[in-house]
C-alpha positions in Angstrom: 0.0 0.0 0.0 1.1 3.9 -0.5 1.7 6.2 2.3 1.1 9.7 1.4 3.6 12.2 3.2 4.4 15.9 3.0 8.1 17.0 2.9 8.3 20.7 4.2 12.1 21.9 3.2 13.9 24.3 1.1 14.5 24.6 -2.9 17.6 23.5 -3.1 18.5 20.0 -4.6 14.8 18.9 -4.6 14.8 18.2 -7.6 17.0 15.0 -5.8 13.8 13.9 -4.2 11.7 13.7 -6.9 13.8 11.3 -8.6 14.3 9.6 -5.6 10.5 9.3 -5.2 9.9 8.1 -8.5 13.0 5.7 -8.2 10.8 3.7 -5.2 7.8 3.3 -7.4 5.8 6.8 -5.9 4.2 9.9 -7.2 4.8 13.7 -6.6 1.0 14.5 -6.1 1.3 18.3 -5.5 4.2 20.9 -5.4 3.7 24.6 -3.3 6.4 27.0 -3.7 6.6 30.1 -1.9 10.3 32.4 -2.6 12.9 29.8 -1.8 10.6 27.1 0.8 8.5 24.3 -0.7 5.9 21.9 0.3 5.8 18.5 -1.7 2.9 16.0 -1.1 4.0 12.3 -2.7 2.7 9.2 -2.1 5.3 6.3 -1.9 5.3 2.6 -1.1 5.0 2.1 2.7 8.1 0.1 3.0 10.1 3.1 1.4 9.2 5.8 3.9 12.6 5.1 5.9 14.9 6.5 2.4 12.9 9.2 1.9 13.4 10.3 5.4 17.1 9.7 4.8 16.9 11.8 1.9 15.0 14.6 3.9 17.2 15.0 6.6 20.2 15.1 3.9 18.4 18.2 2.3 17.8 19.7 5.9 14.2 19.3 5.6 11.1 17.3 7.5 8.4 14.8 6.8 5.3 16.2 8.4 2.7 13.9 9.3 -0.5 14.2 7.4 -2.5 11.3 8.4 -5.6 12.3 6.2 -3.6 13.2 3.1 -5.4 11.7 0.3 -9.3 12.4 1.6 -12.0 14.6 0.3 -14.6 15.2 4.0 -17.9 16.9 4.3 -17.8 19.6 7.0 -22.0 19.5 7.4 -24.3 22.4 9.8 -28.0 22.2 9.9 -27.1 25.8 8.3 -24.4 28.4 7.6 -26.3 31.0 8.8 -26.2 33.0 11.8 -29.0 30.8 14.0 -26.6 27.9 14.1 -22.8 30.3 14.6 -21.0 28.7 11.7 -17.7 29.5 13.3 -17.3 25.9 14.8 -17.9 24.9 11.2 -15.1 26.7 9.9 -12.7 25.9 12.5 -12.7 22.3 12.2 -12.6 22.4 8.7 -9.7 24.1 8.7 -8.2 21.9 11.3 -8.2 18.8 8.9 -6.9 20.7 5.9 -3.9 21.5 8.6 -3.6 17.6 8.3 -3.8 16.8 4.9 -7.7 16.0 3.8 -9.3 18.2 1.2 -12.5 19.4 3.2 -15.6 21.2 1.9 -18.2 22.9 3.5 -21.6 22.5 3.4 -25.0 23.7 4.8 -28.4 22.0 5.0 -31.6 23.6 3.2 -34.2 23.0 6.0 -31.3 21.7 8.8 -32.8 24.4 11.1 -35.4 23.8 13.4 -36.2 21.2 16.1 -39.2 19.9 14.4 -39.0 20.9 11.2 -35.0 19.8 10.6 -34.7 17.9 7.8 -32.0 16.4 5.0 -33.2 15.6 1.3 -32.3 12.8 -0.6 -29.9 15.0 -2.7 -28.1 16.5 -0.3 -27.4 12.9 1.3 -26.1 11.5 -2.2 -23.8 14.8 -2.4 -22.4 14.1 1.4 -22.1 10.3 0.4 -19.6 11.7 -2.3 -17.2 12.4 0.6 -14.6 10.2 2.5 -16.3 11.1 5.7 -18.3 13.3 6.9 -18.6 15.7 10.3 -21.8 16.4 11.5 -21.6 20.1 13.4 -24.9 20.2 15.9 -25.7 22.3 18.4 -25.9 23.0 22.2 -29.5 21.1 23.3 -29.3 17.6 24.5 -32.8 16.9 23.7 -32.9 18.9 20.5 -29.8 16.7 19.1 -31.2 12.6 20.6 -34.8 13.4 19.2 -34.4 15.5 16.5 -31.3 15.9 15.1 -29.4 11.9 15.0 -32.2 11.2 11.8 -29.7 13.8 9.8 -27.5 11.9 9.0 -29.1 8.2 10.1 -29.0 7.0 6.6 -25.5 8.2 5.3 -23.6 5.7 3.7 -20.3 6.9 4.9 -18.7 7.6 8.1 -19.6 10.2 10.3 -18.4 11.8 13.4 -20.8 14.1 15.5 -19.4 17.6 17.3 -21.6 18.7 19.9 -22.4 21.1 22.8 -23.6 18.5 25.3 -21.5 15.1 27.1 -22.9 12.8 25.5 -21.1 9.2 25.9 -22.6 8.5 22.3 -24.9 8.8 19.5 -27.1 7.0 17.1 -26.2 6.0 13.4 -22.2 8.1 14.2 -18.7 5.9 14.2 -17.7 8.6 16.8 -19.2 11.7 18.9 -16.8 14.7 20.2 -18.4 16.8 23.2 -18.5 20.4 23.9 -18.3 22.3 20.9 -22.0 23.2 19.6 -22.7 26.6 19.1 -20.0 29.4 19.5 -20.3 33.1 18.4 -16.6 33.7 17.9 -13.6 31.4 17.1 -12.1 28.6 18.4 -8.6 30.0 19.9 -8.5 29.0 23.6 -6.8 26.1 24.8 -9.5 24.1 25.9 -10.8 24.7 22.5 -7.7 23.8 20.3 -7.8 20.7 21.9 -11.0 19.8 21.0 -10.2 20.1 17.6 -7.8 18.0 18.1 -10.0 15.7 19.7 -12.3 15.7 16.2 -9.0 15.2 14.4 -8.3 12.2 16.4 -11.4 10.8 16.1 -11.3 11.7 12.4 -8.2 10.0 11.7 -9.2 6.7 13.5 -12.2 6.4 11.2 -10.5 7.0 8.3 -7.7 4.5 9.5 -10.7 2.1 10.0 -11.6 2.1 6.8 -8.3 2.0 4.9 -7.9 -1.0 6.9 -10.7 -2.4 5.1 -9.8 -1.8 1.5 -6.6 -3.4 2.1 -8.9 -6.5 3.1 -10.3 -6.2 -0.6 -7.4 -4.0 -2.2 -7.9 -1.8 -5.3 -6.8 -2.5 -8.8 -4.9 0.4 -8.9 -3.9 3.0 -6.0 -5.7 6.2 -7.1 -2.6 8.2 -6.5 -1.2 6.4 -9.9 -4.7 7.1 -11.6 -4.2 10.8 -10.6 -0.6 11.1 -12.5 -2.0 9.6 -16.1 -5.4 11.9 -15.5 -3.0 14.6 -14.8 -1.2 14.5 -18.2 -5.0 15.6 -19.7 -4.9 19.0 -21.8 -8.2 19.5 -20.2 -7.0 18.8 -16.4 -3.9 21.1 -17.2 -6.2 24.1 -18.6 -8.9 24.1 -15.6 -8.7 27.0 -13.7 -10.6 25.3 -10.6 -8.2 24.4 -7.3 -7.2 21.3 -6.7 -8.5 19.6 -10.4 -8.4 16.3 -8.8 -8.8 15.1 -5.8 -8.0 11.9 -4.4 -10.5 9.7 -2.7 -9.7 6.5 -0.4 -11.2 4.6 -3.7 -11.2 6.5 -6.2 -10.9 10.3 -7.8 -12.9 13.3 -8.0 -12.0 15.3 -11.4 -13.1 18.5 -11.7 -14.2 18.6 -15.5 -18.0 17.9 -16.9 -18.7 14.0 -16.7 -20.6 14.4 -20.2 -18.4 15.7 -22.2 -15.5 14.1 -21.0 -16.4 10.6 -20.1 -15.4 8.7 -23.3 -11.4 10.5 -23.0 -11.6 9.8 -19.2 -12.5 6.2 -19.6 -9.8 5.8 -22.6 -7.2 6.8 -20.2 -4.4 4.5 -20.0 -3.3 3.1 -16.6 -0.5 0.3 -17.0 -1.9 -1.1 -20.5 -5.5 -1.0 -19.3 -8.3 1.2 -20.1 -9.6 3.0 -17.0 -13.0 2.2 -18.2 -12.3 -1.2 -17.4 -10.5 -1.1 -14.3 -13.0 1.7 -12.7 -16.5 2.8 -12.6 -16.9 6.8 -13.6 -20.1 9.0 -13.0 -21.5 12.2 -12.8 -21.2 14.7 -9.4 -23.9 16.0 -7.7 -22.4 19.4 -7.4 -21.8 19.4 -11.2 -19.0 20.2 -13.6 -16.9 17.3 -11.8 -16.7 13.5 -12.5 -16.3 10.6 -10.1 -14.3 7.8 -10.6 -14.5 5.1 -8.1 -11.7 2.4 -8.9 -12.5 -1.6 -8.4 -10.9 -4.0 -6.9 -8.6 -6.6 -8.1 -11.3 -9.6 -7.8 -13.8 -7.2 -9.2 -11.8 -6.6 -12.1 -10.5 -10.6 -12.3 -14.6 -11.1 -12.3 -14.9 -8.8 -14.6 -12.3 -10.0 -17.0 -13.1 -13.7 -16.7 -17.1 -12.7 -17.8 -15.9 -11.1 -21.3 -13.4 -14.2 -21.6 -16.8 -16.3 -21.6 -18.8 -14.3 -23.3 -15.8 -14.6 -26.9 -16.6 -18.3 -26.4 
């Protein structure tokens, strides 16, 4: 399996690592210069990480730990608007892009309300989209056990809970963090750092949880090497949107229309395959992006032993 990693160092000679990295069978996923420091995201075979920690300390740089590097979460609020203090929201999306996920925020229609919250079937599918998901509720104990827990009781993914009250834990959630809820400024006290901490923790354990599980079951292809061949795409190189694509646990999200693109996408070629045949692509909810979730290797052997049958 890859690890991703993020090397934090200067300029000089890194032009070293990269050919170090693709030497051990990785990928440079993402590059951020600014003057004469650089950030470099890569993705390398697990077994490898002790040479390229060599090779950091030899250009007086670090490996910084980014345990969610690779992700794509849902930061969800019954609203963004002022009734429900979106400044929680904010914070702990912030504090997961601090350790590597790509994290989007997103606020309910009709979330508002003791009674009359609700969720639509569209907004689930667009949260199901996501690695994981947080769920931001408020203050009121009794508000969040009989109204609130049917949010998000039918999402397909994992999702951890940040609330006001101590609650041990919740309904339909992998994991519930305590005393957050509402706030009407940000989240800069002590006490309060580490409860962001807290939701990264918990975060990262989920996630962990269900990397486990696709190594039960691994993937054809790591997406990371799916990312490099889509990368190489005229169209992917012209879009003016950040972050073009995105890695997912299982897959990619590409940020170019699924309908006009899906015939060059699928005819992309990842080690003498078509990616049409390795992976299934579809249409985002948010529109002007395309999903790709890759298979497995049985999935694809299945796959693959069907068309054999069906030439006889």
């Amino acid at each position: 399996m890859y690890e991703v990693l993020m090397y934090d160092g200067g300029v000089y000679k890194v032009n070293e690592l990269y050919e170090l990295v693709e030497d051990v069978g990785g990928f440079v996923l993402q590059k951020t210069q600014i003057q004469v420091q650089i950030t470099v995201t890569m993705a390398i075979p697990e077994e490898e990480r002790p040479v390229i920690e060599a090779k950091t300390r030899e250009l007086g740089g670090k490996i910084v730990h980014v345990p969610l590097a690779g992700t794509e979460i849902a930061v969800v609020a019954p609203t963004l608007g002022r009734h429900h203090m979106p400044h929680p929201t904010c914070d702990i999306a912030e504090q997961l892009r601090r350790l590597g996920a790509i994290t989007v925020v997103m606020g309910l229609a009709r979330g508002k309300g003791r009674r009359t919250s609700q969720i639509n079937a569209d907004e689930k599918a667009i949260i199901e989209e996501y690695d994981a998901a947080v769920f931001v509720l408020g203050n009121f104990k009794d508000c969040i056990l009989e109204h609130k827990v049917h949010l998000f009781e039918d999402i397909q993914i994992p999702v951890v809970a940040a609330i006001g009250p101590q609650l041990d834990s919740l309904p339909n959630c992998e994991a519930v963090v305590c005393g957050i809820g509402r706030k009407v400024e940000r989240m800069r006290r002590e006490e309060e750092i580490r409860q962001l901490d807290m939701i990264s923790e918990a975060m990262e354990k989920v996630i962990q949880v269900k990397r486990r599980e696709l190594e039960e079951d691994p993937l054809f292809v790591h997406p990371a090497e799916v990312k490099e061949r889509i990368s190489e795409l005229e169209v992917v190189q012209r879009s003016l949107r950040p972050a073009p694509v995105v890695l997912h646990l299982d897959g990619l999200r590409v940020k170019i229309p699924y309908r006009e693109w899906k015939e060059q996408l699928s005819a992309v070629d990842v080690y003498g395959r078509r990616l049409g045949d390795i992976a299934t692509l579809s249409d985002s909810r948010l529109g002007g992006s395309t999903l790709i979730k890759i298979m497995t290797r049985a999935e694809v052997d299945y796959h693959d032993a069907q068309r054999e049958k069906g030439k006889r």
